[in-house]
LUMDO-661977 format. One line per 8 residues: their letters; for each residue y negated, z, x negated of N, C-alpha, C. Coordinates in Angstrom, 2 decimals, padded with zeros to 5 digits, m for minus. Atoms other than C-alpha are relative to their C-alpha. Example, Ala and Ser with C-alpha at 12.3 -4.5 7.8 and 13.67 -1.06 7.14 Angstrom:
2
as) 001.19,000.00,m000.89,004.50,007.80,m012.30,m001.20,000.00,m000.90  001.19,m000.06,000.82,001.06,007.14,m013.67,m001.09,000.73,000.77
//
This chain:
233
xxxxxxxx) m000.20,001.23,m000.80,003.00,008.38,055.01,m000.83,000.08,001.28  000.48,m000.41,m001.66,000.69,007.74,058.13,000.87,m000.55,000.91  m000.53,000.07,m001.23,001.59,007.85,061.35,000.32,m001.43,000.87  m000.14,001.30,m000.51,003.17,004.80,063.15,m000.47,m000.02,001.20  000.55,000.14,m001.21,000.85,003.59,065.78,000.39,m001.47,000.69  m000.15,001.14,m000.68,001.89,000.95,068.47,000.36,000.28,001.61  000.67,000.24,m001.15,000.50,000.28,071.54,000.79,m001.13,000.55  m000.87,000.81,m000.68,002.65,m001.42,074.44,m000.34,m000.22,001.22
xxxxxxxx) 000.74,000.76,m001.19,001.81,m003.55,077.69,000.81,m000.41,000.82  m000.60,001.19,m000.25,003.32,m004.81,080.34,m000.44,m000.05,001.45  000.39,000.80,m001.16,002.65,m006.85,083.60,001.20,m000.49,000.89  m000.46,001.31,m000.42,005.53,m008.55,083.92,000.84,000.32,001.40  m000.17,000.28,m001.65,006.59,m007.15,087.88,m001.14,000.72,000.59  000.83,m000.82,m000.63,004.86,m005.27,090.60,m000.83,000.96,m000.77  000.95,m000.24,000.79,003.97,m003.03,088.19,m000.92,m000.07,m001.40  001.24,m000.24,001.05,001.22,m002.14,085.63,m000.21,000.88,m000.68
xxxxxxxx) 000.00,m001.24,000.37,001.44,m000.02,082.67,m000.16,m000.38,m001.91  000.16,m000.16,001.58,m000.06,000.65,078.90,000.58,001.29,m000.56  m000.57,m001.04,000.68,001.52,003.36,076.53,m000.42,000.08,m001.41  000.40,000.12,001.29,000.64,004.01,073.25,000.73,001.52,m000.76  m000.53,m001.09,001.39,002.34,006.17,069.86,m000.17,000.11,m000.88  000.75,m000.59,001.61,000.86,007.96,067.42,000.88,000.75,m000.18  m000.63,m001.09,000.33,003.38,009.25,065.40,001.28,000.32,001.09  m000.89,m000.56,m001.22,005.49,011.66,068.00,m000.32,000.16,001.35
xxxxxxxx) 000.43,000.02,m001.53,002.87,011.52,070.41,m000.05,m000.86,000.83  000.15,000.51,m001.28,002.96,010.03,073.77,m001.54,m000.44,000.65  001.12,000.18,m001.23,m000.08,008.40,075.86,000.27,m000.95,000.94  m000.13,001.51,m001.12,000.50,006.19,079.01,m000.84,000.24,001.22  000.68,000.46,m001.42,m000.71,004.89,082.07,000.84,m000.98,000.87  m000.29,000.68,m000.97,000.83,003.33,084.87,000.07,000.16,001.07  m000.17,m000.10,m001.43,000.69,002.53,088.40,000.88,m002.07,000.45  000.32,000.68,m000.38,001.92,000.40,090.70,m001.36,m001.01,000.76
xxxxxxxx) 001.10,001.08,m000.35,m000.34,m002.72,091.45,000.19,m001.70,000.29  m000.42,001.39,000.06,001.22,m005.74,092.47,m001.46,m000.89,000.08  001.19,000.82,m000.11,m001.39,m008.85,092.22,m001.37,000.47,m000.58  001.81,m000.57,m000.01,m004.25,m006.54,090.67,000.23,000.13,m001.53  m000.57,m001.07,001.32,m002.52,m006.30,086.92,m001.21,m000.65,m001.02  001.19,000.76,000.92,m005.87,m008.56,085.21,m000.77,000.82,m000.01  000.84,m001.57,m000.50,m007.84,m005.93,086.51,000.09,001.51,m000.49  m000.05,m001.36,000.62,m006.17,m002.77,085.39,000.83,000.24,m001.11
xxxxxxxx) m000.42,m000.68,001.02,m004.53,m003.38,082.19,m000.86,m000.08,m000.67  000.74,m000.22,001.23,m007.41,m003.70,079.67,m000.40,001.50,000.37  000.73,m001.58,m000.29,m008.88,m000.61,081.29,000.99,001.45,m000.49  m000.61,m000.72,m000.10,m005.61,001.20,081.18,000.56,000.19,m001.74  m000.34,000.03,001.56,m005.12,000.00,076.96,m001.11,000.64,m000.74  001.30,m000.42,000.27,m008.72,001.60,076.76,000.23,001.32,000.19  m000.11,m001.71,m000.36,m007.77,004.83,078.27,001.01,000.88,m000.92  m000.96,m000.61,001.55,m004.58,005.47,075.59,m000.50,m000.13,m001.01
xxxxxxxx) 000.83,m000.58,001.46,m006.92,004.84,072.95,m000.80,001.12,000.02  000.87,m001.26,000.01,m009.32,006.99,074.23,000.79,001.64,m000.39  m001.77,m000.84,m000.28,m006.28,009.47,074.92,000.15,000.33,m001.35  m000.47,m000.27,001.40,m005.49,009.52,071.15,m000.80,000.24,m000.62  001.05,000.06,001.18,m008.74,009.15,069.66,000.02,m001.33,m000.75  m000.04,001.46,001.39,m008.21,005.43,067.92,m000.41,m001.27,000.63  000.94,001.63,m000.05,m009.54,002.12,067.83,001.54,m000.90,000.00  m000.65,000.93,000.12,m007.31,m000.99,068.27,000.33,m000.45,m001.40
xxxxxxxx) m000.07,000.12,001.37,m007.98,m001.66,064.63,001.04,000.37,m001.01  m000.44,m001.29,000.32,m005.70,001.63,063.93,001.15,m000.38,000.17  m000.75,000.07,m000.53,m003.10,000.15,065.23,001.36,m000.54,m000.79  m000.86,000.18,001.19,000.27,m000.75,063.01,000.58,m001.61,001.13  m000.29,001.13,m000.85,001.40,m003.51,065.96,000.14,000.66,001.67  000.68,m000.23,m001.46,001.25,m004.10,069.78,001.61,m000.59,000.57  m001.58,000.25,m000.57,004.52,m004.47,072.04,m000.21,m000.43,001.49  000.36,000.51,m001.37,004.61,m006.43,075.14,000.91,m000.25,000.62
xxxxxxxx) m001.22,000.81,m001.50,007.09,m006.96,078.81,000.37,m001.48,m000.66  m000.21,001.94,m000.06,008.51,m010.68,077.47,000.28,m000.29,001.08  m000.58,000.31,m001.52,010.07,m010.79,080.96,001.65,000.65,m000.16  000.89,000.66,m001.05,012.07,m011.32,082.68,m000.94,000.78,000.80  000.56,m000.50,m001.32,010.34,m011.02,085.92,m001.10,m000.96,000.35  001.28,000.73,m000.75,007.14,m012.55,087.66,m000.55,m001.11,m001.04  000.53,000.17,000.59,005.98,m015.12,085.78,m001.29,m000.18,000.05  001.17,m001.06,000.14,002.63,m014.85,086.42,m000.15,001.29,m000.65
xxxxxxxx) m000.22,m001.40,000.49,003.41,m011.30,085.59,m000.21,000.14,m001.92  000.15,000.69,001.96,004.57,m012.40,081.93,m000.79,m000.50,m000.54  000.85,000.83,000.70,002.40,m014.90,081.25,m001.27,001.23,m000.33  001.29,m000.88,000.43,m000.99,m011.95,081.66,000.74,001.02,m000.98  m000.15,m000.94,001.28,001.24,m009.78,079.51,m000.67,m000.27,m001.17  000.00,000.76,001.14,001.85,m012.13,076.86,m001.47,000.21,m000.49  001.68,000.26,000.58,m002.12,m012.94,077.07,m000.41,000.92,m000.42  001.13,m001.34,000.18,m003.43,m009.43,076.69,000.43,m000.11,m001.29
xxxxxxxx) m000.60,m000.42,001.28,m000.75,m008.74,073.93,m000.72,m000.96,m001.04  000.24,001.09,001.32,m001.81,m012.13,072.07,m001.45,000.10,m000.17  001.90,000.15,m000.02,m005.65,m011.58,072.89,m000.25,001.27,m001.22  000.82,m000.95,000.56,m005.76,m008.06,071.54,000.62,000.13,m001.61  m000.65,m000.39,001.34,m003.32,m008.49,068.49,m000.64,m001.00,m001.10  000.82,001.04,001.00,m005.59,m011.67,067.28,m001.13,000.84,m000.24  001.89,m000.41,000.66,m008.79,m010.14,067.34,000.47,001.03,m000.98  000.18,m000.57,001.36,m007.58,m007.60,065.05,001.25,000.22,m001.17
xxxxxxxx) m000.79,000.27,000.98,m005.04,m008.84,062.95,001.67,000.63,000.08  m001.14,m001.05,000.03,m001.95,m006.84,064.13,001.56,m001.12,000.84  m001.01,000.73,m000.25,001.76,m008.31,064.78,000.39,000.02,001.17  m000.51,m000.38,m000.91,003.58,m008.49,067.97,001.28,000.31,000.23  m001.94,m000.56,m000.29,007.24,m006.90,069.62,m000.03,m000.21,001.37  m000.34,000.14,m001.24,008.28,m008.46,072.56,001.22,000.55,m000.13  m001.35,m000.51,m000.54,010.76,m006.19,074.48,000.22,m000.34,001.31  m000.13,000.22,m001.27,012.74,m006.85,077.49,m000.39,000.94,001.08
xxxxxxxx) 000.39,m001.06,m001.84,011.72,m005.82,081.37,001.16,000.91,m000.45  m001.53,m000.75,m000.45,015.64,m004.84,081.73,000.16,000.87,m000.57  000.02,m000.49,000.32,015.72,m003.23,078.78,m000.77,001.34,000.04  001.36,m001.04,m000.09,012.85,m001.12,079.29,m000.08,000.70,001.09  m000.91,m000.64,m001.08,014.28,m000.21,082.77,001.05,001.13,m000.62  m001.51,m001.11,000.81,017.54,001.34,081.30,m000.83,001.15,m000.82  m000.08,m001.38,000.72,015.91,003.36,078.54,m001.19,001.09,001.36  000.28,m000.83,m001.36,013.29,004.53,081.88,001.39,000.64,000.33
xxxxxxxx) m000.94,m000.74,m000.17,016.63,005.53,083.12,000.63,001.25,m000.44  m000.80,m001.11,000.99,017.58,007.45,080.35,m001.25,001.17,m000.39  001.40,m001.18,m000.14,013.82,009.32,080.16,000.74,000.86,001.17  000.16,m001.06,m001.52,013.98,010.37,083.79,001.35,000.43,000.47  m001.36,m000.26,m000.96,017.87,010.58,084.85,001.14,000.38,m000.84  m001.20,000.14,000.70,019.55,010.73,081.61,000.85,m000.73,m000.49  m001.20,000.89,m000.44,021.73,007.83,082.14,000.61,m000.37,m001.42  m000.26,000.47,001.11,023.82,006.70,079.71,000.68,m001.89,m000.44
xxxxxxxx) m000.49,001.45,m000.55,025.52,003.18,081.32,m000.81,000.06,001.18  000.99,000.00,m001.06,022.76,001.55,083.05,000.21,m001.32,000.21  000.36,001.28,m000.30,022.87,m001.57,084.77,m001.57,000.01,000.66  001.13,000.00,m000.27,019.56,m002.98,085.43,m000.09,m001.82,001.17  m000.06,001.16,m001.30,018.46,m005.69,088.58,m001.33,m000.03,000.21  001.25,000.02,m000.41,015.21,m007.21,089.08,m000.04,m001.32,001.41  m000.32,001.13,m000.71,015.06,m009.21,092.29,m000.74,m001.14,m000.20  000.93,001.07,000.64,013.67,m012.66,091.13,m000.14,m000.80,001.17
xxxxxxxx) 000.36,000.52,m000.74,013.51,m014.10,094.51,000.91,m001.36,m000.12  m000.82,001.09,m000.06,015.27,m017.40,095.69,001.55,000.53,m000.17  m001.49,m001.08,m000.51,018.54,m015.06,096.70,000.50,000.15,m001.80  m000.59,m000.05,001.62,018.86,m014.67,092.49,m000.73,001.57,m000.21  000.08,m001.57,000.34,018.81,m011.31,090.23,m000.22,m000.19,m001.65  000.18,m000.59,001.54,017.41,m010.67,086.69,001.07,000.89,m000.04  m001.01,m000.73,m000.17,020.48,m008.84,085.67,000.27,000.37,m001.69  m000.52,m000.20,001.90,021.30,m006.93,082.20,001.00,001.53,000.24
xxxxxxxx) m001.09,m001.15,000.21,023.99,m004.30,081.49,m000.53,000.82,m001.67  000.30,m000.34,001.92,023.02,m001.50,078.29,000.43,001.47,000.64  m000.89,m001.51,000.35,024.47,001.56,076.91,m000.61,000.68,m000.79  000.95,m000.99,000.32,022.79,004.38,075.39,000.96,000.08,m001.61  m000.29,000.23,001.53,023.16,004.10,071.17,m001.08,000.77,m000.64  001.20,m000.52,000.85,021.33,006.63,069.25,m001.01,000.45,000.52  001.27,m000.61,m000.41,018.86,007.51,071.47,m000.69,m001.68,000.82  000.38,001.17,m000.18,018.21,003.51,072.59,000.93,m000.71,000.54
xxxxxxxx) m000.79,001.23,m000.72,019.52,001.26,075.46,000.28,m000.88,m000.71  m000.47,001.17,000.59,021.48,m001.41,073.89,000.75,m000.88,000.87  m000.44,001.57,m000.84,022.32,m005.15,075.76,001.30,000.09,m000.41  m001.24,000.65,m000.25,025.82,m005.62,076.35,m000.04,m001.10,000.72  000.03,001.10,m000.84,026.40,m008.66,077.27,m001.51,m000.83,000.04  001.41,000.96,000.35,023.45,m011.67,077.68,m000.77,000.82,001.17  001.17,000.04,m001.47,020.59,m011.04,080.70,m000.19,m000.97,000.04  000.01,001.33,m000.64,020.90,m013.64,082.90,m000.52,000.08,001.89
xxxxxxxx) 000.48,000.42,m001.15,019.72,m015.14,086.25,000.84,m000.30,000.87  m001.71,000.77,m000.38,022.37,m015.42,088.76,m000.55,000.80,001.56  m000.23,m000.15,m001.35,023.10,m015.34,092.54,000.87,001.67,000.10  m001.15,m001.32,000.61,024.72,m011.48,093.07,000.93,000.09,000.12  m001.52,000.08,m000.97,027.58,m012.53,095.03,000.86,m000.70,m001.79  m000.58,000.75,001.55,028.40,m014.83,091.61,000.02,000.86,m001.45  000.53,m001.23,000.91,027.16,m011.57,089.13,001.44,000.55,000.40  m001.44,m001.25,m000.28,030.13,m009.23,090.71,000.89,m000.74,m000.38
xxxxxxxx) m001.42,000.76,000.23,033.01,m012.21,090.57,m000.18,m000.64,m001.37  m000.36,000.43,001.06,032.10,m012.86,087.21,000.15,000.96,m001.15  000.13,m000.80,000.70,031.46,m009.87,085.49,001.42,001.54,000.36  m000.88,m001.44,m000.26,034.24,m007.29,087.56,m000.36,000.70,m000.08  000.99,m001.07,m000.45,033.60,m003.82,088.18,000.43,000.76,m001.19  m000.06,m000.53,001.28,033.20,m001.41,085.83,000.70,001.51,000.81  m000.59,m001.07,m000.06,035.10,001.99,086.03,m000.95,001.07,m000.07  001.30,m001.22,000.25,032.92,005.33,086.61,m001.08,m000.44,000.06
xxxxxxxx) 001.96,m000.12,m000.29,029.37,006.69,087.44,m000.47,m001.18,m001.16  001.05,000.74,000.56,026.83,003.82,086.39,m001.06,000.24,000.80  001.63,m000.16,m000.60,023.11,004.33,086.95,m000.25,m001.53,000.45  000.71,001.22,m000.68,021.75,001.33,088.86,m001.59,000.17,m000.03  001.21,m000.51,000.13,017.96,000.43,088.12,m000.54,m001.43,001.09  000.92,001.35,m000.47,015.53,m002.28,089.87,000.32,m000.21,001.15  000.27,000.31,m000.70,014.58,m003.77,092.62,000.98,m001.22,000.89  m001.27,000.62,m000.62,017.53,m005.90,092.91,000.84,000.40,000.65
xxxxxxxx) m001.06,m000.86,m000.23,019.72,m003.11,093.63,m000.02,000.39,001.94  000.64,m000.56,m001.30,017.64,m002.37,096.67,m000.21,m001.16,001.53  000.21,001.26,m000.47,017.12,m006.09,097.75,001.86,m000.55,000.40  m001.63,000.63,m000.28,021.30,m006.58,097.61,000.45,001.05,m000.67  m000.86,m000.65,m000.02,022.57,m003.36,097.70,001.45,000.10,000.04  m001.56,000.15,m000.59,025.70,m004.22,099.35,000.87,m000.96,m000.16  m000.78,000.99,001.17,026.73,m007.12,097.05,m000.07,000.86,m001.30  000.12,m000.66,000.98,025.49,m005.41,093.79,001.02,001.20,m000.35
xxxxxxxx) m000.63,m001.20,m000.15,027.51,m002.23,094.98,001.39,m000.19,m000.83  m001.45,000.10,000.46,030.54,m003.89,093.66,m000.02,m000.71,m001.63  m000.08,m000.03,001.72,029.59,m004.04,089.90,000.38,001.31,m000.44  m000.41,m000.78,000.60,030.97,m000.56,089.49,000.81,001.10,001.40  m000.80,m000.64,m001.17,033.58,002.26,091.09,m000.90,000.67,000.45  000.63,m000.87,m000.77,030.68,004.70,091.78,m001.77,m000.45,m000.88  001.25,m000.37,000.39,026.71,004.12,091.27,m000.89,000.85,000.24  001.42,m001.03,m000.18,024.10,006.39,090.75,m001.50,m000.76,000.23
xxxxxxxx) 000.86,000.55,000.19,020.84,005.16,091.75,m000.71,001.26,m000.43  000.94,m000.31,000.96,017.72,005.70,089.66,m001.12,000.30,000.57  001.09,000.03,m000.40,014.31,006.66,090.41,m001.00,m001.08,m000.74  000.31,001.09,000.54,013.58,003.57,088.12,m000.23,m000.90,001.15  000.33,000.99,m000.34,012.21,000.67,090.21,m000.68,m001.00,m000.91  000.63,000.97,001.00,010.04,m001.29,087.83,m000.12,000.43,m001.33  m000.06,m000.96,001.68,009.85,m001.14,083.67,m001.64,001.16,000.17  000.79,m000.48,000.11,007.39,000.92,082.14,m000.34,000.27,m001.11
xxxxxxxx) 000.21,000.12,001.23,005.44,000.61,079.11,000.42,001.41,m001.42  m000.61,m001.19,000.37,006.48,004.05,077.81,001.13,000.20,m000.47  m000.99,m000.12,000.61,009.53,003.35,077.72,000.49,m001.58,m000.83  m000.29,001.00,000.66,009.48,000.27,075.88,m000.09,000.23,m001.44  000.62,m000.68,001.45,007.66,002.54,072.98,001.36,000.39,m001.04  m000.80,m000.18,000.84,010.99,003.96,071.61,000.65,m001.28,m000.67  m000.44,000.71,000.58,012.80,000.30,071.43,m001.45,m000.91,m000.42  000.84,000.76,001.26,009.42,m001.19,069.75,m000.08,001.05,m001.51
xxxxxxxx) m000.06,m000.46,001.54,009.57,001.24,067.01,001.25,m000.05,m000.39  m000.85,000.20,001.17,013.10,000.77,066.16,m000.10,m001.71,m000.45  m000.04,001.57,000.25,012.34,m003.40,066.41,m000.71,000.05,m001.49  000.86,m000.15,000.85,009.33,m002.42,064.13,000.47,000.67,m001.27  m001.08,m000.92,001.22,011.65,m000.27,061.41,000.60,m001.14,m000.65  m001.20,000.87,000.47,014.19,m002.96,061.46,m000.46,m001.65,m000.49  000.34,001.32,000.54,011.64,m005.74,060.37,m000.33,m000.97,001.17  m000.67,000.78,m000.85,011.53,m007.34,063.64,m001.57,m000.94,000.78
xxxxxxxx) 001.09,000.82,m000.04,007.70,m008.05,064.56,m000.49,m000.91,m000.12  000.04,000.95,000.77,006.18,m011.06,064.32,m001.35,m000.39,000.25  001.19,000.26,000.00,003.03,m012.76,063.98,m000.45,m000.82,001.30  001.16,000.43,m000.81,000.45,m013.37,067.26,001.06,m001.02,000.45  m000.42,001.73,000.06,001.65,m017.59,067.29,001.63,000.12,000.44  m000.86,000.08,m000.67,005.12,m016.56,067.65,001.08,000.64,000.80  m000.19,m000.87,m001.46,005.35,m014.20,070.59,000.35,m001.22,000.56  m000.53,000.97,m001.43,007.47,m015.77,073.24,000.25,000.56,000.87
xxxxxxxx) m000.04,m001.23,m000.97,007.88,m014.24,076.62,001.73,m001.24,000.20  m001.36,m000.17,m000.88,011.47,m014.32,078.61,m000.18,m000.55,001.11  000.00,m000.13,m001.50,011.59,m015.71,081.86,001.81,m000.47,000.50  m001.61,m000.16,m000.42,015.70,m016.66,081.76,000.22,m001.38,000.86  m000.35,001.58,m000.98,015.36,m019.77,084.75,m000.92,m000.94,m001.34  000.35,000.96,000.68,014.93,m022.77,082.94,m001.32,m001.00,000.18  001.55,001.36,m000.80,011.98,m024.95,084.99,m001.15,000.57,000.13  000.59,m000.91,000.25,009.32,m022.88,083.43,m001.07,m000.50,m001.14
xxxxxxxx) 000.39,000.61,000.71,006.48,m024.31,080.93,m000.97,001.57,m000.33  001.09,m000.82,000.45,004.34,m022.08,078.99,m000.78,m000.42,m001.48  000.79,000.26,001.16,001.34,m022.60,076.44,m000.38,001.20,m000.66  000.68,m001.34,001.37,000.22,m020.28,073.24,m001.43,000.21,000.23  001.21,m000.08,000.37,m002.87,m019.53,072.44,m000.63,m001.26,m000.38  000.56,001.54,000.24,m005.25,m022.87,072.78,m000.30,000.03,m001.74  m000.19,000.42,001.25,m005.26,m024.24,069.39,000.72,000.33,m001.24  m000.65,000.13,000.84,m002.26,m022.47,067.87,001.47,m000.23,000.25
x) m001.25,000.02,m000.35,000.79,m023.80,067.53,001.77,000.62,m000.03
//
């Protein structure tokens, strides 16, 4: 059987980061780069091929940030993902920011209950709750867009250490604080394509890919328009 290769992207906050898996191996790249991410992700999806040895061609499918987060941010994901998976025929796996936070969490800290917070600006919070299943953050509950003061009084606090991830946490510490009896913060601030790699290969196992045309990104607020690829629908 060869080796499952898929290559993952994302844009969609401050930062900027490609990853790629051959098989068991690992290649990534990321930095922060707010405003510069047009600029350094093709370069950085160039350097994990190089990194491995393979061509885009090679590739079994491509996994991209849907959001939320920046849209700007999303939208250049989306594009790269849909640019580089047309030219050579390969499917796409949109995974979430939040998600992709949490299992970060669970790389670097362990965590096993992670709430995740992206500050979306306009006193609101990208907000998702996941629990560690198998080796893979799993969504409890929806990810939603919400004021934080309205997040705590609707959701109640949770009992015991929770890891806290994002930029929300940091932005409304001292509302947020009261989604659980004790948090741990994370050295997580923004996702990271790396760790999006484990939940695109179980999406990719479980059938879940789909073709170029109908990649959709995430952004969660509703007053939001986005176009495909000019001429497909």
């Amino acid at each position: 059987m060869n080796e499952l290769k898929i290559l993952a992207v994302d844009t969609a906050t401050e930062a900027c980061s490609a990853a790629l898996q051959v098989g068991d191996t690992l290649f990534s790249r990321w930095e922060e780069a707010p405003r510069d991410h047009t600029r350094k992700i093709l370069p950085m999806v160039q350097a994990v091929l190089d990194d491995a040895g393979i061509t885009l061609g090679e590739l079994d499918a491509i996994a991209f940030g849907r959001g939320p987060g920046s849209f700007t941010g999303v939208r250049i994901g989306i594009s790269v993902a849909q640019g580089l998976a047309f030219g050579v025929g390969v499917p796409l796996i949109g995974i979430s920011t939040l998600a992709a936070m949490a299992q970060g969490a669970y790389r670097l800290d362990g965590a096993k209950q992670v709430l995740t917070a992206i500050d979306a600006r306009m006193n609101e919070v990208y907000f998702g709750r996941y629990e560690l299943i198998d080796g893979r953050m799993q969504r409890v509950g929806d990810e939603v867009v919400s004021d934080p003061a309205a997040l705590v009084d609707a959701r109640g606090k949770l009992a015991g250490w929770v890891t806290c991830v994002g930029t929300g946490f940091e932005t409304y510490s001292e509302t947020l604080s009261g989604l659980a009896d004790e948090l741990a913060v994370s050295q997580v601030r923004f996702p990271a394509a790396i760790d999006m790699l484990p939940l695109a290969r179980a999406a990719w196992l479980a059938g879940e890919a789909v073709p170029v045309e109908q990649a959709t990104p995430v952004y969660l607020r509703d007053k939001v328009t986005w176009k495909k690829l000019p001429g497909r629908e």
